[in-house]
C-alpha positions, -999 to 999 in steps of 0.1 A, spaced: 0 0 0 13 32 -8 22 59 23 2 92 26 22 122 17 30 143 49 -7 168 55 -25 146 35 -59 131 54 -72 93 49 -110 94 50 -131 67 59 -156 59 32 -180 40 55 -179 62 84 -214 83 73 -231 55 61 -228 38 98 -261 57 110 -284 67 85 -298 104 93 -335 104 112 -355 134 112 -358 160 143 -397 149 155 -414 117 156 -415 101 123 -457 97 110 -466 62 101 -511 63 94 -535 86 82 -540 121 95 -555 155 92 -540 184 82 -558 216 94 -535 238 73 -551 221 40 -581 201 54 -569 173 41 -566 135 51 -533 126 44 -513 94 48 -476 92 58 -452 66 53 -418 64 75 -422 102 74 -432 106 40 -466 122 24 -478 91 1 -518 95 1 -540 132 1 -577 128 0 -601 161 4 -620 163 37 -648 180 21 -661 147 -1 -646 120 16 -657 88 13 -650 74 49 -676 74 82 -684 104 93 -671 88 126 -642 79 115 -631 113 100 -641 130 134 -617 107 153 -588 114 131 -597 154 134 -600 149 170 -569 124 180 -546 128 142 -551 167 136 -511 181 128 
């Protein structure tokens, strides 16, 4: 193997890949409500996948008021 000139820096390629980077806040997994858009809105390991109006939604009545009430973000 060849020596490292003098000041020059060995990196180590796997270092960053050791952790992989998690968001700041808790990472949303279901459906929710978003106030900001009134929409019902599924995440996926953090990520938007699914939007679906409020205003002609297909699902219960009931079940839309318990997402509002207990899902709102």
């Amino acid at each position: 193997m060849a020596e490292l000139s003098e000041g020059a820096e060995q990196l180590n390629l796997f270092e960053f890949a050791a952790e992989p980077s998690r968001p700041p806040g808790p990472v949303l997994n279901g459906m929710y409500y978003e106030r900001s858009t009134d929409m019902f809105v599924s995440f996926v390991l953090g990520r938007r996948h699914y939007e679906e109006p409020a205003k002609g939604c297909p699902h219960l009545k009931e079940w839309q008021e318990r997402i509002k009430r207990e899902r709102s973000i």
